[in-house]
C-alpha positions, -999 to 999 in steps of 0.1 A, spaced: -38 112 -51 -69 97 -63 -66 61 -71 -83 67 -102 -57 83 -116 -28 59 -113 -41 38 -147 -38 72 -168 -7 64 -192 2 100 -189 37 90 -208 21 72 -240 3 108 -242 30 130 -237 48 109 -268 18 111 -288 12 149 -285 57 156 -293 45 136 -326 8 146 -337 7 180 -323 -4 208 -349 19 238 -354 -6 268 -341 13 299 -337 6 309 -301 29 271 -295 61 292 -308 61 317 -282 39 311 -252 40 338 -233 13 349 -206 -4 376 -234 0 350 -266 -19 323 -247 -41 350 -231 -48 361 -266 -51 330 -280 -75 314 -251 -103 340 -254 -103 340 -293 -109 298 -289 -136 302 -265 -167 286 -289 -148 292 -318 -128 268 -341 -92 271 -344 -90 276 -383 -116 305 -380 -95 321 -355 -61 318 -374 -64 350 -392 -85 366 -364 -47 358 -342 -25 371 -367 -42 408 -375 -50 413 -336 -15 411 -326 -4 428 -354 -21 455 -344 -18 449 -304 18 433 -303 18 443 -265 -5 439 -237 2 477 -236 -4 483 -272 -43 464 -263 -47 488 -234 -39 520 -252 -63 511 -277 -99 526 -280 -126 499 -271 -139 507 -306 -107 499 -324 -105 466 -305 -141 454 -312 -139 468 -350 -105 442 -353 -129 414 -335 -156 419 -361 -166 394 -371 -155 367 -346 -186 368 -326 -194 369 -287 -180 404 -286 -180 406 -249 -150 384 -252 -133 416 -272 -149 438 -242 -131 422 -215 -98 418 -231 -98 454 -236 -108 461 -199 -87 435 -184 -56 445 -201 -64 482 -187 -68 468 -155 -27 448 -162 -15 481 -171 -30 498 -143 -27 474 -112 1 451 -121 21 480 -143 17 460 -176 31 426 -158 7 399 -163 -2 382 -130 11 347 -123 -12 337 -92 -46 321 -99 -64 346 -78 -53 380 -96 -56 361 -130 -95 352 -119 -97 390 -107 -96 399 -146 -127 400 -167 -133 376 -189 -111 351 -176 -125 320 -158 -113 290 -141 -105 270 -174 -87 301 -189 -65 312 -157 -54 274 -160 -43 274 -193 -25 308 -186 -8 295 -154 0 260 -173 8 271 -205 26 299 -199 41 303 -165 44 260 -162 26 255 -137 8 221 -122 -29 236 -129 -60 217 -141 -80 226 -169 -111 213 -177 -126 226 -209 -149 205 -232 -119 185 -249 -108 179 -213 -138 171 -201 -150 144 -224 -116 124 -228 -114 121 -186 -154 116 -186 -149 87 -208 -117 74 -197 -130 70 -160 -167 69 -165 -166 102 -149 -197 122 -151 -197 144 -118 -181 181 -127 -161 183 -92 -146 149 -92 -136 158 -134 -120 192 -119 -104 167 -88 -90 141 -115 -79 171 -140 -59 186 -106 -44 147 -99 -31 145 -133 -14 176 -142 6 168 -107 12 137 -113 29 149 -147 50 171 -134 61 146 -110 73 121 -139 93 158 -153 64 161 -182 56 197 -187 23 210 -174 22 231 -205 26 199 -225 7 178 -207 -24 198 -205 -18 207 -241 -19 174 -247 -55 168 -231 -72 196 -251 -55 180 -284 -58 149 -286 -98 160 -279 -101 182 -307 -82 155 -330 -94 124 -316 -116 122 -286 -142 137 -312 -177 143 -296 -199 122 -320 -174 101 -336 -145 91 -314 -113 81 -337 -102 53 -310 -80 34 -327 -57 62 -331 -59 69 -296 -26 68 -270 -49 61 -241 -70 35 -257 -58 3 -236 -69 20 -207 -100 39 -210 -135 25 -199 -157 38 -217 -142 19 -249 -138 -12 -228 -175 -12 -229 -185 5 -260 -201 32 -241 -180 63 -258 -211 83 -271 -226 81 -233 -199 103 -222 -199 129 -211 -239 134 -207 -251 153 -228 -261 191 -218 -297 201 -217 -298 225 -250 -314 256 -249 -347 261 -269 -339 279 -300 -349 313 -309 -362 322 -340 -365 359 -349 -369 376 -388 -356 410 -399 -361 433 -421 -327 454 -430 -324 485 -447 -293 499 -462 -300 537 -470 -274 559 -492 -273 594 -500 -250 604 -522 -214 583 -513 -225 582 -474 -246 550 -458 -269 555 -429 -258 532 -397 -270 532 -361 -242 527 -331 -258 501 -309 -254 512 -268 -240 495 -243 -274 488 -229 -283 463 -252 -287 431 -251 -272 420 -285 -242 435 -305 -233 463 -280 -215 489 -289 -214 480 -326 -225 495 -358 -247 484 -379 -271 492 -410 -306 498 -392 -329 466 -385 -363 456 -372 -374 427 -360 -410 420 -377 -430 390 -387 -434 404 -419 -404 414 -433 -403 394 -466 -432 416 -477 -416 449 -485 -441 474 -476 -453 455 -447 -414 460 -441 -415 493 -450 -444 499 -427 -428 486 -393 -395 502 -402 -410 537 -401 -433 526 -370 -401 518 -354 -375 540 -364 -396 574 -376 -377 571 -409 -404 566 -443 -384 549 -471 -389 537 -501 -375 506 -514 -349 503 -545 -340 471 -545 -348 438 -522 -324 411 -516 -333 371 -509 -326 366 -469 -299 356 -456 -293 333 -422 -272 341 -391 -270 326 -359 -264 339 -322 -256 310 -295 -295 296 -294 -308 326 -320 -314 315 -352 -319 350 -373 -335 354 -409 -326 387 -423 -341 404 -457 -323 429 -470 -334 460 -486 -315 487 -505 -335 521 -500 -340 559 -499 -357 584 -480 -390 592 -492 -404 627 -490 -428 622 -462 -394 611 -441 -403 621 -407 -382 623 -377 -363 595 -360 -375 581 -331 -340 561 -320 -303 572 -317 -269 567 -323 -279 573 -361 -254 585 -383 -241 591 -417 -209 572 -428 -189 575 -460 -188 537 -478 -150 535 -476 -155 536 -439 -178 511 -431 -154 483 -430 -130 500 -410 -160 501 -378 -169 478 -355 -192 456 -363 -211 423 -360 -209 402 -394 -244 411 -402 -228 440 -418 -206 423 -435 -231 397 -451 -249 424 -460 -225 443 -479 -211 403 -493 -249 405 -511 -248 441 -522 -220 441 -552 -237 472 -564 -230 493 -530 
């Protein structure tokens, strides 16, 4: 055991979490495909945003076999929405590969639980902690930053070592590893903030070095940030009659694979409708003619920072033919029901006259 470790008050935190911890649904019943569940949807995404993301998916999938037997494009059409849609991918394949390989028992060793896709080092120790009890670290960003600043720790491995030291030592002193690593990734997102620590509320306050020296926003370093993308569309929702035209992204792409979505180009000039109009049919093969145009709206992909303009159109009579696939015509009380990123949905948010 490292020396470090001894001066964690592992107890005062334990008592602090039984009184300050929030009621989250996958805390009532934690088993291995709850906290699975629950793990992926929090990966980069805030717990209130996933909250009704939680409750619809397992309505839907109550089982790990009811996930399996789905289509990949029911799954990702329930994920809409929630962004980094591999995660939906993965959770699809890896519970195909549970009901295949481990006949619908989720695995309780690290190893098989890192065989999955999707699931990481972090995430197989949440699952093995959370749900199956056992003393394994986790070291997610909460994690990371409250031993970082505790110990003055900036080194990944020895975080990962100290993370490992601690949950043991827990268990040792009969504190649950669920409820002790609970506890870490807690009392980080409620107090151990990244830019604004709430210290004085904090159970391991007496003890931590980075406050002892005023030093909090040191720790951990901060990350080298990717450069930031910055890309314009122009977007063109076509009807005929009650039906929309959408293209079905492949799973070759880089971006929104396998999703639907109404047709977009990237060009410089897409706030200037027939410069717009002109790349669209450059790009596509289709020659429209705008009805109605929209202001832009903003979204934003991990370091992409996308400005799309909106157009409601028609085909023209010099339509030509298309040039891409995976276009096809769908009637408007089905759009909602595809999967699909939440361009789509902005989209149809600025439309009220679709």
């Amino acid at each position: 055991m490292s020396a470090k470790s001894f001066s964690f008050p592992t107890q005062s935190l334990a008592r602090w979490y039984q009184k300050f911890k929030r009621d989250l649904p996958w805390r009532k019943n934690p088993t291995p495909y709850f906290v699975w569940i629950s793990e992926i949807m929090l990966q980069q995404t805030q717990v209130q945003t996933v909250l009704p993301y939680y409750h619809r998916f397992l309505k839907r999938f109550p089982t790990l076999k009811a996930l399996a037997s789905a289509s990949e494009q029911e799954v990702l059409a329930l994920w809409s929405g929630l962004g980094y849609y591999s995660r939906a991918r993965n959770l699809h394949r890896a519970a195909t590969m549970v009901q295949e390989k481990h006949k619908g028992k989720f695995p309780s060793t690290k190893g098989e639980i890192l065989e999955l896709p999707g699931i990481g080092a972090y995430t197989a120790g949440a699952i093995l902690s959370i749900a199956f009890h056992q003393a394994v670290p986790i070291l997610d960003g909460n994690v990371k930053r409250i031993l970082s600043r505790f110990y003055l720790e900036t080194a990944q491995s020895s975080l990962w070592e100290l993370a490992e030291t601690l949950v043991t030592d827990a268990q040792s002193r009969a504190i649950d590893p669920s409820d002790f690593n609970q506890a870490l990734m807690e009392l980080g997102a409620l107090v151990c903030l990244p830019e604004h620590p709430q210290c004085l509320g904090c159970p391991l306050q007496n003890d931590c070095l980075s406050k002892k020296e005023g030093v909090q926003h040191l720790y951990p370093p901060k990350e080298k940030i990717n450069k930031t993308v910055r890309q314009t569309f122009a977007l063109f929702v076509i009807s005929e009659g009650n039906q929309f035209l959408l293209r079905h992204r492949s799973n070759q792409e880089r971006q929104f694979k396998n999703m639907w979505e109404f047709p977009m180009v990237s060009t410089p000039f897409a706030a200037d409708k027939e410069k717009a109009v002109r790349e669209f049919r450059e790009q596509t093969g289709f020659s429209v003619e705008i009805k109605k145009s929209y202001p832009y709206f903003a979204h934003s992909i991990t370091h992409h920072r996308l400005k799309i303009w909106p157009f409601m159109a028609r085909f023209d009579s010099k339509n030509g033919t298309r040039k891409g696939n995976g276009f096809k015509w769908i009637p408007k009380d089905k759009i909602k029901t595809l999967s699909s990123s939440s361009i789509l949905s902005k989209t149809l948010a600025r439309m009220n006259d679709i």
